[in-house]
C-alpha angles and dihedrals in degrees: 000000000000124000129221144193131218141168120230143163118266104233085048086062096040094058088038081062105054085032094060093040092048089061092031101249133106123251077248095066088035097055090035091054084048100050088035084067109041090044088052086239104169101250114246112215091220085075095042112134112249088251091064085041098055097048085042103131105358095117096057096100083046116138100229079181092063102033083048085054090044092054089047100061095039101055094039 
């Protein structure tokens, strides 16, 4: 793992910080998933925020037949 260095306001790090705790990551994580996206960096589920994590696999008993059906007759 590379470091790196940046300059940044402090009131931008403060609230990063709130920001990172508040949804149990680092500004790390938080600067290296954003980074990570607009770079088109393949996203690694280890680094996943514990909102993916926790939705992660609810939708594996999911009907695609119905939802298909769901998608059909609302945009119609």
């Amino acid at each position: 793992m590379a470091k790196l260095t940046l300059s940044v306001d402090a009131s931008v790090i403060a609230r990063a910080k709130r920001y990172a705790k508040q949804r149990g990551m680092s500004v790390s994580q938080m600067v290296e998933t954003y980074l990570g996206a607009v770079a088109g960096a393949a996203p690694d589920a280890s680094r996943d925020t514990p909102v993916l994590r926790s939705l992660r696999g609810t939708l594996k008993k999911a009907d695609l037949e119905e939802y298909r059906r769901h998608l059909a007759a609302r945009y119609r």
